[in-house]
C-alpha positions in Angstrom: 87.0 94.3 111.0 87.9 95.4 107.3 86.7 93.0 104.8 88.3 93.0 101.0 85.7 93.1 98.1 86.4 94.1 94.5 84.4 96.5 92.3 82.0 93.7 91.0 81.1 92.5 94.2 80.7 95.5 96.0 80.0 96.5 99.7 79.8 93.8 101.8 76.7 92.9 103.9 77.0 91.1 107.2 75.1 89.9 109.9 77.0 91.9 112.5 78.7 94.1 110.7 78.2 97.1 108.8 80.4 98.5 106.2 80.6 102.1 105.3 82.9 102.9 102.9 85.5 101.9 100.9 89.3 102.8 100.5 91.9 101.8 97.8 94.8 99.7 99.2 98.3 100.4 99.1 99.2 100.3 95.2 95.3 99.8 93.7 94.7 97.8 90.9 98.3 96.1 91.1 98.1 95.2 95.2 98.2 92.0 96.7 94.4 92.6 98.4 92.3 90.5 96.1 88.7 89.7 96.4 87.6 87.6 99.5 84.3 86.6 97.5 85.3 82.8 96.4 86.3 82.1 93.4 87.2 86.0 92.4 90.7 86.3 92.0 89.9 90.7 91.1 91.8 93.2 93.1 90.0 94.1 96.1 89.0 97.4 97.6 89.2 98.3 101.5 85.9 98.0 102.8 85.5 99.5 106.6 83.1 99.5 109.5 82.2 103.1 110.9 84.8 103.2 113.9 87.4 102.1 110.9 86.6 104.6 108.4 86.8 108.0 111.5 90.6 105.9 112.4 91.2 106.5 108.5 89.8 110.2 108.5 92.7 110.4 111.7 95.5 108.6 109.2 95.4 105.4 110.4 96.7 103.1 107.1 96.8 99.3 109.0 93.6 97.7 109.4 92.7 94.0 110.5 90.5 91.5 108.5 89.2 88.4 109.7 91.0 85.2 109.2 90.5 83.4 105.6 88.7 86.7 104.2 91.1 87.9 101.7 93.5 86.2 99.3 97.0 87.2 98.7 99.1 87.4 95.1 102.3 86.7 95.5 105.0 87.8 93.0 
C-alpha cells in the first residue's frame, strides 16, 4: 500500500514494507495528498512499494493507502 510523505520527510521506512519510489499526485504542490507524518500539514508525494511502482510503469493512476495515513485539504 502507497503511503503519502512530503519532500521534508522523505521515503518512508516500514516494518513490512518497502517503498521504492515516489510519484507526484494529481495536481502537485496544490493537491489534496498532504503529509501523513503528524503534525505536517506539507503537500505530500506518492510513495509506492515495488509491485506499485511496475502497475504505474503499465499506467495505473489509482493507488490504495492505509487507513488514517494521509490527510485531506478540503477547499
Amino acid at each position: 500500500m502507497a503511503l503519502i510523505r512530503c519532500n521534508e520527510h522523505g521515503q518512508p521506512s516500514g516494518r513490512t514494507r518497502e517503498y521504492v519510489r515516489s510519484v507526484s499526485p494529481l495536481g502537485y504542490p496544490d493537491t489534496a495528498a498532504i503529509c501523513g507524518s503528524a503534525p505536517c500539514r506539507s503537500p505530500g508525494r506518492i510513495w509506492l512499494e515495488a509491485k506499485e511502482s511496475a502497475a504505474y510503469d503499465e499506467g495505473e493512476r489509482v493507488f490504495r493507502v492505509p487507513n488514517n495515513a494521509i490527510k485531506v485539504r478540503a477547499e
